[in-house]
C-alpha positions as a Markdown table, in Angstrom:
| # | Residue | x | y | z |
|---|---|---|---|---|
| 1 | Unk | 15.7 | -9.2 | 1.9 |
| 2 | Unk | 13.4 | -12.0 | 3.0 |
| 3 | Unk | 12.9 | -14.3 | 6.0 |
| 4 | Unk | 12.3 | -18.4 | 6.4 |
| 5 | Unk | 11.4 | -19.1 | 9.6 |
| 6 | Unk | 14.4 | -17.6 | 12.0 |
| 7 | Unk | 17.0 | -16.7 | 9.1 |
| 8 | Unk | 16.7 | -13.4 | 6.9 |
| 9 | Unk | 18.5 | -14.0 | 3.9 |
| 10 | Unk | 19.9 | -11.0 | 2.0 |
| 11 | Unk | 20.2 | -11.3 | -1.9 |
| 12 | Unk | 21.7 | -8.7 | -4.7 |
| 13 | Unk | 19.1 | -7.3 | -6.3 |
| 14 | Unk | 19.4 | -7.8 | -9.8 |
| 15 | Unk | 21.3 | -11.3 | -10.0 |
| 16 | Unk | 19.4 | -12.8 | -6.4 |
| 17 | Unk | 22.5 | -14.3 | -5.4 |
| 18 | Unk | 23.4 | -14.5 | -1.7 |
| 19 | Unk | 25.1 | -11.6 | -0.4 |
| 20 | Unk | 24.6 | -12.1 | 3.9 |
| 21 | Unk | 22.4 | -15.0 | 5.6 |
| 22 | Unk | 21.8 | -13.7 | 9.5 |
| 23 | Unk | 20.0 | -16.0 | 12.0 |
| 24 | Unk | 17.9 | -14.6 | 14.3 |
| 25 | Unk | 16.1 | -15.8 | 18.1 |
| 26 | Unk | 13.3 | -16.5 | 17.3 |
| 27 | Unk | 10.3 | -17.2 | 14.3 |
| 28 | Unk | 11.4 | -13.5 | 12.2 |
| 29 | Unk | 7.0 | -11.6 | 11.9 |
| 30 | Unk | 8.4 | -8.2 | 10.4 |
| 31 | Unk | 11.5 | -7.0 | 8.5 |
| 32 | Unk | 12.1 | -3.3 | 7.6 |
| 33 | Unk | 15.1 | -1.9 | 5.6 |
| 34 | Unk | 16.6 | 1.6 | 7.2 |
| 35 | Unk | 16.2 | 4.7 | 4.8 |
| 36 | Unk | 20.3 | 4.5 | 3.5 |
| 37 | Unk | 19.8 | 0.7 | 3.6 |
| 38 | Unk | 22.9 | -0.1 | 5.7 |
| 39 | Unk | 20.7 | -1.5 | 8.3 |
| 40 | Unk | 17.7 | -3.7 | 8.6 |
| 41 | Unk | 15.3 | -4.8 | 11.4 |
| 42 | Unk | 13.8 | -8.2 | 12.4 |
| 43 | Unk | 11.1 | -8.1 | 14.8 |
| 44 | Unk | 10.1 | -10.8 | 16.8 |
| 45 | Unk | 6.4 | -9.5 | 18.5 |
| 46 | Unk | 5.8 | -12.7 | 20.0 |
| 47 | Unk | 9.1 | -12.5 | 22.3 |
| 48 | Unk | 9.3 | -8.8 | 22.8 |
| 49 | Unk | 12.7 | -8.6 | 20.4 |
| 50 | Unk | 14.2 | -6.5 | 17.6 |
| 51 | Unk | 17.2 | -7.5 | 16.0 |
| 52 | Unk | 19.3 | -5.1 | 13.8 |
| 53 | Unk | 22.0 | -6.5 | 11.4 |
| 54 | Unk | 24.6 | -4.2 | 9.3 |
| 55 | Unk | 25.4 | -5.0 | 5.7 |
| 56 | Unk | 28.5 | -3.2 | 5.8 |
| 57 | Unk | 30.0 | -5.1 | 9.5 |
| 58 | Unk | 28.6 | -8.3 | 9.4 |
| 59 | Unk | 30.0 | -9.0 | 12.7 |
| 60 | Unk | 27.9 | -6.3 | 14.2 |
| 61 | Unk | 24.6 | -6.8 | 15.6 |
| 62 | Unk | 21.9 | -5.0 | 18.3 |
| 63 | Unk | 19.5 | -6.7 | 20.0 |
| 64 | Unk | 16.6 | -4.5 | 21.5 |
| 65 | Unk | 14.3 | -6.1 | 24.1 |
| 66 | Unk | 11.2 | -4.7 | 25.4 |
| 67 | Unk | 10.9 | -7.1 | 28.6 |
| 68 | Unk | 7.2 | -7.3 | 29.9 |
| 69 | Unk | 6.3 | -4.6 | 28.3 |
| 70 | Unk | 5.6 | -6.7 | 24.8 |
| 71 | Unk | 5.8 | -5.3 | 21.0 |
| 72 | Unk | 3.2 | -4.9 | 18.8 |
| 73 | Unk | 4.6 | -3.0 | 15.9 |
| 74 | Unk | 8.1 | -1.9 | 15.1 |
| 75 | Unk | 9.6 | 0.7 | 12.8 |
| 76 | Unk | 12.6 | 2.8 | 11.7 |
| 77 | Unk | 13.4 | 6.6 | 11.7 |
| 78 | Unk | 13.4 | 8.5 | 8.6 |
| 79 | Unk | 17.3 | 9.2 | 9.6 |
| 80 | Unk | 17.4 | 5.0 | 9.6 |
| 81 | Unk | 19.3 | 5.2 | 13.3 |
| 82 | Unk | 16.3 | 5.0 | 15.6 |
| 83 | Unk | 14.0 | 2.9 | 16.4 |
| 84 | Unk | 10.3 | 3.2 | 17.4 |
| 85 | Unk | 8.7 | -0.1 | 19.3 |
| 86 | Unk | 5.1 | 0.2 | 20.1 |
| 87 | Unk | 4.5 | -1.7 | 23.2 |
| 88 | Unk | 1.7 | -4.4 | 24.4 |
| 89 | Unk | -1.6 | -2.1 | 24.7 |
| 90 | Unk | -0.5 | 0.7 | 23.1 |
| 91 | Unk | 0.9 | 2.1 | 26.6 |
| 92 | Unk | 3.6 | 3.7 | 25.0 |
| 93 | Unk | 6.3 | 4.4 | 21.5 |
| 94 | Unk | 10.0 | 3.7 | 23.0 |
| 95 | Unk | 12.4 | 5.5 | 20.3 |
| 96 | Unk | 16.1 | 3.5 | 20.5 |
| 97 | Unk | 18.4 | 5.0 | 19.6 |
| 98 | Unk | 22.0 | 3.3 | 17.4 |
| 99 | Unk | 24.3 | 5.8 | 17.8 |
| 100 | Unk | 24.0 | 7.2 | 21.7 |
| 101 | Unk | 22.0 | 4.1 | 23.2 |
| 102 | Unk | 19.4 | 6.5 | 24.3 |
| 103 | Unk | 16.1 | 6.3 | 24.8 |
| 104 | Unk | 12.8 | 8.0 | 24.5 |
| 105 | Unk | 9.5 | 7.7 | 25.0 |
| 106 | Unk | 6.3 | 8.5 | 23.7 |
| 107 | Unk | 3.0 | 8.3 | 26.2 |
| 108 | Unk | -0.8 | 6.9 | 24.8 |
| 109 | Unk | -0.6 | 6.7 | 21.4 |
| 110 | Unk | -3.8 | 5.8 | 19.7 |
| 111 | Unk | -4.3 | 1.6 | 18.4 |
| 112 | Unk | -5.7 | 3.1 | 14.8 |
| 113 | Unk | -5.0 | 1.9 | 11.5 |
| 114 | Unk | -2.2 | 4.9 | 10.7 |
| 115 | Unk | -1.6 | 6.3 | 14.1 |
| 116 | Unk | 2.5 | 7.0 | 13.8 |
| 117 | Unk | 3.3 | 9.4 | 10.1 |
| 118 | Unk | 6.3 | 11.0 | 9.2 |
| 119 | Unk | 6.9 | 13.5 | 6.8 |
| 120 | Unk | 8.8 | 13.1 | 3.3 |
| 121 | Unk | 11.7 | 14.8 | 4.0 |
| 122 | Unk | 12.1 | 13.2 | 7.6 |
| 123 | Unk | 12.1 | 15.8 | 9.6 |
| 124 | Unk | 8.5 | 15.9 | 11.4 |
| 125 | Unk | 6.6 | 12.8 | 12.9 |
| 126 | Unk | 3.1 | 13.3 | 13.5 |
| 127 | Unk | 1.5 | 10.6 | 16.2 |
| 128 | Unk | -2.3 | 9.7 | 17.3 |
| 129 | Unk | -3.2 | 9.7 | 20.7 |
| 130 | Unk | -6.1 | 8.8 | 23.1 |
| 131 | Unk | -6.2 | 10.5 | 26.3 |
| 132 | Unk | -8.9 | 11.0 | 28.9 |
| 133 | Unk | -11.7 | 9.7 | 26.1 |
| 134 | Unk | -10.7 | 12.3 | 23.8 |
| 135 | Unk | -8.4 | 12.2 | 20.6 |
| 136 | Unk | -5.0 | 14.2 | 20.4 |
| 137 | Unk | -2.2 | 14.2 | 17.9 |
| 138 | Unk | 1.1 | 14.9 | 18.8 |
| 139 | Unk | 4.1 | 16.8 | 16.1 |
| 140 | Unk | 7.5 | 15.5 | 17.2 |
| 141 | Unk | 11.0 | 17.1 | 16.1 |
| 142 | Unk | 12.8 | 14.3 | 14.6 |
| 143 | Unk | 16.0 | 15.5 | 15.1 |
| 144 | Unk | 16.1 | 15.4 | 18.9 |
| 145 | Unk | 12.4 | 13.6 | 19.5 |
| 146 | Unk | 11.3 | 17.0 | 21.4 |
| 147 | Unk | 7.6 | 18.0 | 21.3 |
| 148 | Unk | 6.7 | 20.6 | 18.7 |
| 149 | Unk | 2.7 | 21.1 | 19.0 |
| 150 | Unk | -0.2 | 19.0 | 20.9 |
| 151 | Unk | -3.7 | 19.6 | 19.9 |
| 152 | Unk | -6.8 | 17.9 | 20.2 |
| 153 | Unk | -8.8 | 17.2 | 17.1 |
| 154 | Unk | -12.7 | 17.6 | 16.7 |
| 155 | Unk | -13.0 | 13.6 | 16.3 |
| 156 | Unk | -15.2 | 11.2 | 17.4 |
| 157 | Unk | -12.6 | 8.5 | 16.9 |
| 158 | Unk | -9.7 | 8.9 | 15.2 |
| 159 | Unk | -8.9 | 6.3 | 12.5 |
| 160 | Unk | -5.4 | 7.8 | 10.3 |
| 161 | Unk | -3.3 | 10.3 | 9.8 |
| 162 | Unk | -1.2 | 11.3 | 6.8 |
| 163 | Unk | 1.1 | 14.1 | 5.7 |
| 164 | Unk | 0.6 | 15.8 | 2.6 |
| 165 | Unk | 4.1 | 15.2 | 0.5 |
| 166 | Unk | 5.0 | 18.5 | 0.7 |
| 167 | Unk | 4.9 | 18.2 | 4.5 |
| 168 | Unk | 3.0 | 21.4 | 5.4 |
| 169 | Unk | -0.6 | 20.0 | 6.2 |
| 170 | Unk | -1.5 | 17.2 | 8.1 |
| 171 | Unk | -4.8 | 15.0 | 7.1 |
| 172 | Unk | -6.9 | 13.4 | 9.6 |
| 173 | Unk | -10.2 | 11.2 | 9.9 |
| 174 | Unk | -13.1 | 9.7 | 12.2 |
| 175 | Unk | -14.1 | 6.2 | 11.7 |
| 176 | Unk | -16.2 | 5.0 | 9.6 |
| 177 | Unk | -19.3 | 5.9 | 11.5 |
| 178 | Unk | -18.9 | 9.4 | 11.2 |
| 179 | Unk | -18.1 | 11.4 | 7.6 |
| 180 | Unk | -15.3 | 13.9 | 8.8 |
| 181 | Unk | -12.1 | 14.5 | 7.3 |
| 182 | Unk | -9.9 | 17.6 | 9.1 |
| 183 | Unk | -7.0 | 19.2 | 7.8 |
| 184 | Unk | -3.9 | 20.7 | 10.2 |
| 185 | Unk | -1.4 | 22.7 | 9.3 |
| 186 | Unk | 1.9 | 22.3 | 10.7 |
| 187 | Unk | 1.5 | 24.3 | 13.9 |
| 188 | Unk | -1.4 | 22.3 | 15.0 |
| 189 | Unk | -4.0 | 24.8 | 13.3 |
| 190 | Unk | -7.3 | 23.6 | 11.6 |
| 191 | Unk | -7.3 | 24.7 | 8.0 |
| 192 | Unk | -10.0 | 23.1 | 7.0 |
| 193 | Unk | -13.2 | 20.5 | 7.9 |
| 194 | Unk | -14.9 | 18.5 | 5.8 |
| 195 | Unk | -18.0 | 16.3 | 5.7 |
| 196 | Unk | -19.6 | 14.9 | 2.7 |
| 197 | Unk | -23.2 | 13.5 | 4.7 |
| 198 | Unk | -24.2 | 12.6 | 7.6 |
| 199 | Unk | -25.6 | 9.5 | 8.7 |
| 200 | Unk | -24.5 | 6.6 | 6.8 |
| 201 | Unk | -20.7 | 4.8 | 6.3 |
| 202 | Unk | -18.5 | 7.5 | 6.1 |
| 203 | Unk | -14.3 | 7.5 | 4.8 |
| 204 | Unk | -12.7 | 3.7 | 3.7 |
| 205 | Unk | -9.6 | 5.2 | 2.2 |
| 206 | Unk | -7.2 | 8.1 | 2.0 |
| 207 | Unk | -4.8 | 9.4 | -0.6 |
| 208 | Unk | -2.5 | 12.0 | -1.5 |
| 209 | Unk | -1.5 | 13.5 | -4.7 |
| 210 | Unk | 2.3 | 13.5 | -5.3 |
| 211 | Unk | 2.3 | 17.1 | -5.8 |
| 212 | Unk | -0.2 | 17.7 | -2.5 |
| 213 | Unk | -2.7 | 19.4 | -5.3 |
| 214 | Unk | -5.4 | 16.7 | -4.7 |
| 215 | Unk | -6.8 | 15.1 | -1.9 |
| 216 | Unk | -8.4 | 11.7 | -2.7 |
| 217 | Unk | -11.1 | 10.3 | -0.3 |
| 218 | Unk | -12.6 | 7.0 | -0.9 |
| 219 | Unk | -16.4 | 6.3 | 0.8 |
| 220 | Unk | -18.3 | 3.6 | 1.6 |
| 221 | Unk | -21.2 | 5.3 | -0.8 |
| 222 | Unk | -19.0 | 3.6 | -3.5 |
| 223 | Unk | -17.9 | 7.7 | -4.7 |
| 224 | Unk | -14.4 | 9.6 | -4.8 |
| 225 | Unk | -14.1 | 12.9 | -3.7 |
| 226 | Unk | -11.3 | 15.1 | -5.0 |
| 227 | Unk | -10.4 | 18.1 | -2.8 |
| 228 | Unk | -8.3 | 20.6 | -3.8 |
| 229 | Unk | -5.4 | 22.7 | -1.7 |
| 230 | Unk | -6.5 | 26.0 | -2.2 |
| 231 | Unk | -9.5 | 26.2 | -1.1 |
| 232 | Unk | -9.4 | 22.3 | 0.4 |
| 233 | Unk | -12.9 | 22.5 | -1.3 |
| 234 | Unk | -14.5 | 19.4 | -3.1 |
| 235 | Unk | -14.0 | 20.1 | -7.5 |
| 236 | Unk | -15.5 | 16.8 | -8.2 |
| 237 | Unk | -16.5 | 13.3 | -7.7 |
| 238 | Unk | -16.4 | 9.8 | -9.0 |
| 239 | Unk | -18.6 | 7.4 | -9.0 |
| 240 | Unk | -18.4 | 3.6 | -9.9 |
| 241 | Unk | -21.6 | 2.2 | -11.4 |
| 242 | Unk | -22.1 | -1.0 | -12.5 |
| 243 | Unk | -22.5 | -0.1 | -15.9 |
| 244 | Unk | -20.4 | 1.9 | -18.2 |
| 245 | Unk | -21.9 | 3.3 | -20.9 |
| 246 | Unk | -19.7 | 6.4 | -22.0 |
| 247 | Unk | -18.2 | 5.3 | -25.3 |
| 248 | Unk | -15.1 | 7.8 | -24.6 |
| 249 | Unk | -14.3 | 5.0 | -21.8 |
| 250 | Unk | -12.2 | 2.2 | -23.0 |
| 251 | Unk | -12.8 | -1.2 | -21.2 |
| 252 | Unk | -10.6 | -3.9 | -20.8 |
| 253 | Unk | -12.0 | -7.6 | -20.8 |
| 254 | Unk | -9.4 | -10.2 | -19.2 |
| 255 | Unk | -10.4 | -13.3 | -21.1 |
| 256 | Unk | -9.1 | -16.9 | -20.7 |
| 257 | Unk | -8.0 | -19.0 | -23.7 |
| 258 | Unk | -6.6 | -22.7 | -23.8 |
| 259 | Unk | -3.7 | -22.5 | -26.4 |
| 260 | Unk | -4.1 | -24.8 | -29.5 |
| 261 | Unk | -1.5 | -27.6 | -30.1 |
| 262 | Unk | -1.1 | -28.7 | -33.4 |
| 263 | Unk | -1.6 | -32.7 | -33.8 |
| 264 | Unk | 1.3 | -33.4 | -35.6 |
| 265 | Unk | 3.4 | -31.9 | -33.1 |
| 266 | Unk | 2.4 | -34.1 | -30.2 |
| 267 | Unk | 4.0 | -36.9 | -29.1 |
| 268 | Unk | 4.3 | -39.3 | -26.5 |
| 269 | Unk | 6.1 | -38.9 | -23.5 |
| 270 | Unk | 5.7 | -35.2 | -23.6 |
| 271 | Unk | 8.0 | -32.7 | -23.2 |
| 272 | Unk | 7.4 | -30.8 | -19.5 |
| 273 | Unk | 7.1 | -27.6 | -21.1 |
| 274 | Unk | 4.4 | -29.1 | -24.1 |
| 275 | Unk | 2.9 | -30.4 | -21.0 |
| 276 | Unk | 2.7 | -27.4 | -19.4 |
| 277 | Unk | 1.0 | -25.4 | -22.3 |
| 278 | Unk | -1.3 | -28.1 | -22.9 |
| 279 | Unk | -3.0 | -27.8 | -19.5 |
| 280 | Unk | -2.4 | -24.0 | -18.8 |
| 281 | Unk | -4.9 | -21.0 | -19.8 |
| 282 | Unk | -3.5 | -18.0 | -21.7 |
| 283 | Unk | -5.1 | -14.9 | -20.9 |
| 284 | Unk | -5.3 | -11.6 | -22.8 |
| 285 | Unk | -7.1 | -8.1 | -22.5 |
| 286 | Unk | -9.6 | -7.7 | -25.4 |
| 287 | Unk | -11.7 | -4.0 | -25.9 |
| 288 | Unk | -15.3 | -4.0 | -25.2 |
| 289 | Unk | -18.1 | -2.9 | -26.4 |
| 290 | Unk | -20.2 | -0.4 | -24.5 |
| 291 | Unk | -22.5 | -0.3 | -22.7 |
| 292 | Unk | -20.6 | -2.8 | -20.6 |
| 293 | Unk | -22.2 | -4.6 | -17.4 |
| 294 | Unk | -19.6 | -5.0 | -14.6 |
| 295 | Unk | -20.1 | -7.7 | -11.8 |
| 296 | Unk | -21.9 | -6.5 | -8.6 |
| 297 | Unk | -21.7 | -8.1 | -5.4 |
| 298 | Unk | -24.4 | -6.6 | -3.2 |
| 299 | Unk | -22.8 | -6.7 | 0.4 |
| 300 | Unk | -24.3 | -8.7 | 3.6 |
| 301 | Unk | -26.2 | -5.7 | 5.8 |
| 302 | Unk | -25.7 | -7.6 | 8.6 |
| 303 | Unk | -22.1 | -8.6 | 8.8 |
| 304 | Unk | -19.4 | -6.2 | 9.6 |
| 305 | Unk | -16.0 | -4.7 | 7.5 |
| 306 | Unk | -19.0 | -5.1 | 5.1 |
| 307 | Unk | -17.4 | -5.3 | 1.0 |
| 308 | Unk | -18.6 | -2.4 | -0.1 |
| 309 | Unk | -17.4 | 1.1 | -0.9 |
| 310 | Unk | -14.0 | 2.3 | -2.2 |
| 311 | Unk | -10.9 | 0.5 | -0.6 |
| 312 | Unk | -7.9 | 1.2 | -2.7 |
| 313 | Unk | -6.8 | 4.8 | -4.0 |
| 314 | Unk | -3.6 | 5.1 | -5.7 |
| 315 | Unk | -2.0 | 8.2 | -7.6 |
| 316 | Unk | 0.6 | 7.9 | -10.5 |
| 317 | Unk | 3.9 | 9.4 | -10.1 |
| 318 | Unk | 3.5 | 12.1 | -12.5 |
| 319 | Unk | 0.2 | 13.4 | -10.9 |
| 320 | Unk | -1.9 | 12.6 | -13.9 |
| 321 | Unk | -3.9 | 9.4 | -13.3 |
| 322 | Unk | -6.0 | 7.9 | -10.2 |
| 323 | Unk | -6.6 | 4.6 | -9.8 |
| 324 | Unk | -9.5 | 3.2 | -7.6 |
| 325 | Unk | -11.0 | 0.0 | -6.8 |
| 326 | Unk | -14.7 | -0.7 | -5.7 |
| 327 | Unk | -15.3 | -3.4 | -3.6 |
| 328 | Unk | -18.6 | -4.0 | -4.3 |
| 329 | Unk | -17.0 | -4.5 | -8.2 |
| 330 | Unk | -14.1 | -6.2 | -6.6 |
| 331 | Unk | -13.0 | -7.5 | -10.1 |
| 332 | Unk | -12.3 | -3.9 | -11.6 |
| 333 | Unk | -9.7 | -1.0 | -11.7 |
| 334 | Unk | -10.8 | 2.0 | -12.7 |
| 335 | Unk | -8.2 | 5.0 | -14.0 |
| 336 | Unk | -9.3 | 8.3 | -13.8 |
| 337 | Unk | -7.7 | 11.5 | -15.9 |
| 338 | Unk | -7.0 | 13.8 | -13.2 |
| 339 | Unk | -5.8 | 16.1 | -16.2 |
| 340 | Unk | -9.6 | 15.9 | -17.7 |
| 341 | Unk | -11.4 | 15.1 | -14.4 |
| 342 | Unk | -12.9 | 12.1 | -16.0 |
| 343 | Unk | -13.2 | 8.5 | -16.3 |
| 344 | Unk | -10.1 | 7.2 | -18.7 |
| 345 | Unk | -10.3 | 3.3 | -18.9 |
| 346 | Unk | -11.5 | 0.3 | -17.1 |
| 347 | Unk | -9.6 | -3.2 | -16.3 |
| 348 | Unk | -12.6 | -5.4 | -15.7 |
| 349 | Unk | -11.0 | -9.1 | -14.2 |
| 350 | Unk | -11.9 | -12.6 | -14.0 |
| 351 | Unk | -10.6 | -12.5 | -10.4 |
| 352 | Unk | -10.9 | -10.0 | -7.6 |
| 353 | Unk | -8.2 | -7.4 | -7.4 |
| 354 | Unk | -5.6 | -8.0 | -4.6 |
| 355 | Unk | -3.6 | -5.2 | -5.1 |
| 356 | Unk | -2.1 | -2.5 | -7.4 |
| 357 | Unk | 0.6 | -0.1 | -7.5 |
| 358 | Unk | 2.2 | 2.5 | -9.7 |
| 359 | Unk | 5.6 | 2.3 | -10.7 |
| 360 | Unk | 7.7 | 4.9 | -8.9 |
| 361 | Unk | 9.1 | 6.8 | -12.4 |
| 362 | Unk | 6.2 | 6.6 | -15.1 |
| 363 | Unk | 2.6 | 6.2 | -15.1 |
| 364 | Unk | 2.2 | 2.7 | -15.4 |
| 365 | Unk | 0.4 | 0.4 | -13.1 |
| 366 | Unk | 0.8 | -2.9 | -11.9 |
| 367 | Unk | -2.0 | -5.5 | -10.1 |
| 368 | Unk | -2.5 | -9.4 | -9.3 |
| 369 | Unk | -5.7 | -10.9 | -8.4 |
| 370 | Unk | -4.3 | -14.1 | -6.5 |
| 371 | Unk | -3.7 | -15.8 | -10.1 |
| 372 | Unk | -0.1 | -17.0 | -11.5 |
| 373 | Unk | -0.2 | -13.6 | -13.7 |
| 374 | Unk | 0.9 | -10.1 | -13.4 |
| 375 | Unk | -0.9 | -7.5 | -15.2 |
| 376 | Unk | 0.3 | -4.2 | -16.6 |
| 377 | Unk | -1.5 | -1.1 | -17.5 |
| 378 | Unk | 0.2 | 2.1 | -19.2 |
| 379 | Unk | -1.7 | 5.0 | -21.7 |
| 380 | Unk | -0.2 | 2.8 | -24.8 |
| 381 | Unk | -2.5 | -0.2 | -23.3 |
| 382 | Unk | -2.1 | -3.0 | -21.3 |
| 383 | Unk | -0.9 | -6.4 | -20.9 |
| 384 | Unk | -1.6 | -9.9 | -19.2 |
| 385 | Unk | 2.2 | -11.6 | -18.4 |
| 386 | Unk | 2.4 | -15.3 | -17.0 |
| 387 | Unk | 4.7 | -16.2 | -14.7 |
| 388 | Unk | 6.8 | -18.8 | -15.4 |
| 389 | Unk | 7.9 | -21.4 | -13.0 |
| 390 | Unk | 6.6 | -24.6 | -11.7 |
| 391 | Unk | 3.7 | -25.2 | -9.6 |
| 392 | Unk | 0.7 | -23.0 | -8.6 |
| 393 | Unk | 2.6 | -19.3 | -8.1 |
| 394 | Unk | -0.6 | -17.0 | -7.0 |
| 395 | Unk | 0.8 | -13.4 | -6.7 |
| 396 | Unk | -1.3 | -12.3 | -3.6 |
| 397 | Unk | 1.0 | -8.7 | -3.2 |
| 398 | Unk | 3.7 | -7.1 | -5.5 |
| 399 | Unk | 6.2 | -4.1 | -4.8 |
| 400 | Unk | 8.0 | -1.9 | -7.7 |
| 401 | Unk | 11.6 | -1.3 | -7.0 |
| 402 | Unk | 12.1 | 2.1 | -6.2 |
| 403 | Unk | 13.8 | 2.5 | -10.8 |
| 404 | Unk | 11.1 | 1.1 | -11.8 |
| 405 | Unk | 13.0 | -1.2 | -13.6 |
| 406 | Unk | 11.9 | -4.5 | -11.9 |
| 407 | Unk | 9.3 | -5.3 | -9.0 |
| 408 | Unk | 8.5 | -8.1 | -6.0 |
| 409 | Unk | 5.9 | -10.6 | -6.8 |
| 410 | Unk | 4.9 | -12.3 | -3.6 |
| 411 | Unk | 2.4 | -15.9 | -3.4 |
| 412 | Unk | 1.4 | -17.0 | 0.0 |
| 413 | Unk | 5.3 | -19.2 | 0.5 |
| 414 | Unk | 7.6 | -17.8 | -2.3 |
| 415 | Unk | 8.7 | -14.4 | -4.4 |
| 416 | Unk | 10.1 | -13.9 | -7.2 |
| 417 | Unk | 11.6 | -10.7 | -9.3 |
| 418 | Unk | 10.4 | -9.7 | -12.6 |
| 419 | Unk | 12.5 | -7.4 | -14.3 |
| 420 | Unk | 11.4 | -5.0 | -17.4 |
| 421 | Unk | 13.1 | -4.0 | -19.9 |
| 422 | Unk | 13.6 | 0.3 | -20.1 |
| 423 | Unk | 12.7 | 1.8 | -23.4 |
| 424 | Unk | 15.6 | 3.4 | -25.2 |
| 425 | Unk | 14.7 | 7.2 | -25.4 |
């Protein structure tokens, strides 16, 4: 699905033809598919609205208006048949419901950046609050939206929440001014605490394992800590230097080559697509040699959201690798062996990363750094892919389909599919 102004336009996956064109009220700011995909939302913040549309009754539509109250965020149920609005200030969650037309609703959740989590299998929602100057969290039923445990948690302000996969403990953490991380069971009781120093920068990013062994926590000391479930104790850390001098690490050099056209071949007018080779860059991965000196941006001290420390965390499928990005080396990706507990290979970039993700079946990773090229990353190696299509195409943001078999590449005013061929076991 994707939105042009006030129209979401539905296409068939795989051939991008036109299945269902729905117009909306208003400019579309958020679209969300249910969980069975029978349903999708639009939400409108700036007028208050959510519109739902049905794939399989086209004629049937719901229009959810939250009045004076505003809308700042908007999202579906696991069960893909309620609704959650977050209104204006944060006041309060209103859950709609599609089948009975009820409603529900949810008093001072927290404005942090992960303040509403459910678990995997749906049945648990975990929310953030702020009440009385003090943090809270919430553990909702989601079955019939009634209140399993409320506890406060030893925070000074608390920034996320996120359920292990399994669903049985709940992490937690303070802001970046103070190190604390704190683990809850599901009955609301603290398992574990943990604080790696004191005084400077403290947490930048989160991650679970998929098997809920590991608990990733990125800092802004420009380390990884790996905790693990038993004894939610730290087994080790990674660090990103600017130099890598470990010859057991491979390195990966994009580098930028203008093709060569023979003479004889050209010719005058030429062809579009001579044209276009003549004036576009090839780029390729080539092995270097260590040591190997990385770009370093030293941050501004006086600015804040400084660039620095470690901002994106991501774990393969299959539990195995761990991908990280420093972002005071914003031009590198480096993949850790979880198997080995040790530093694997690194991508090193003529642009800064914009984001990566694993596909959803194997262990191999996909990022764009705002150019017109994808790049792909599996144990076999990796590979730099152009995009072809006219025009400037900068990939800013890419999603796998949930096979694995083709993924979303996004620029600033288009998309467009690339699809990969599956290798014949």
């Amino acid at each position: 699905a994707s939105c042009v102004q006030h129209r979401l336009v539905v296409r068939d996956a795989s051939s991008l033809q036109v299945r269902q064109l729905y117009t909306c009220l208003d400019q579309i700011q958020y679209i969300e598919w249910s969980s069975d995909s029978l349903f999708i939302l639009c939400a409108m913040y700036k007028r208050g609205i959510v519109q739902v549309w049905s794939l399989e009754q086209p004629d049937w539509h719901c229009k959810i208006d939250e009045g004076s109250a505003g809308l700042v965020a908007s999202c579906w149920s696991p069960d893909g048949r309620h609704i959650l609005n977050t209104t204006e200030f944060h006041l309060r969650i209103t859950v709609w419901s599609l089948c009975t037309k009820s409603v529900s609703y949810i008093k001072y959740p927290k404005a942090c950046q992960q303040g509403v989590v459910f678990t995997k299998d749906g049945r648990y929602m975990a929310v953030a609050e702020r009440r009385d100057c003090k943090d809270f969290i919430s553990i909702f039923v989601c079955s019939n939206w009634q209140l399993l445990r409320h506890f406060d948690t030893e925070t000074q302000d608390l920034f996320g929440i996120e359920w292990a996969p399994n669903g049985c403990v709940l992490a937690a953490w303070d802001s970046c001014l103070e190190y604390k991380l704190l683990l809850y069971s599901l009955d609301g009781r603290l398992l574990s605490s943990y604080r790696a120093y004191e005084w400077p920068l403290g947490i930048k990013s989160v991650a679970w394992s998929p098997s809920s062994q590991f608990l990733a926590i990125g800092s802004f000391d420009e380390k990884v800590r790996i905790l693990n479930h038993v004894t939610w104790k730290k087994i080790t850390e990674f660090e990103h230097p600017a130099t890598i001098a470990s010859k057991k690490t491979i390195v990966y050099k994009e580098v930028e080559k203008s093709p060569s056209v023979e003479t004889e071949k050209l010719f005058f007018p030429p062809t579009r697509a001579l044209a276009s080779s003549l004036f576009s860059t090839q780029s390729k991965y080539e092995i270097s040699q260590v040591p190997v000196s990385l770009q370093y941006i030293k941050p501004v001290a006086d600015r804040a959201n400084p660039k620095m420390g470690v901002g994106m965390l991501a774990f393969s499928a299959d539990n195995c690798f761990l991908a990280t990005k420093n972002d005071n080396i914003p031009n590198a990706v480096w993949i850790w062996d979880i198997r080995k507990l040790k530093l694997l290979v690194v991508l090193e970039q003529l642009c800064p990363i914009q984001c990566l993700q694993w596909d959803p079946r194997q262990p191999r990773l996909a990022l764009c750094t705002g150019t017109s090229r994808v790049y792909l990353w599996s144990p076999a190696g990796c590979v730099a892919v152009q995009v072809p299509g006219e025009g400037d195409f900068q990939i800013v943001s890419l999603s796998w389909h949930s096979s694995g078999d083709s993924m979303v590449l996004l620029s600033k005013d288009n998309f467009c599919v690339c699809y990969l061929e599956r290798e014949e076991v």
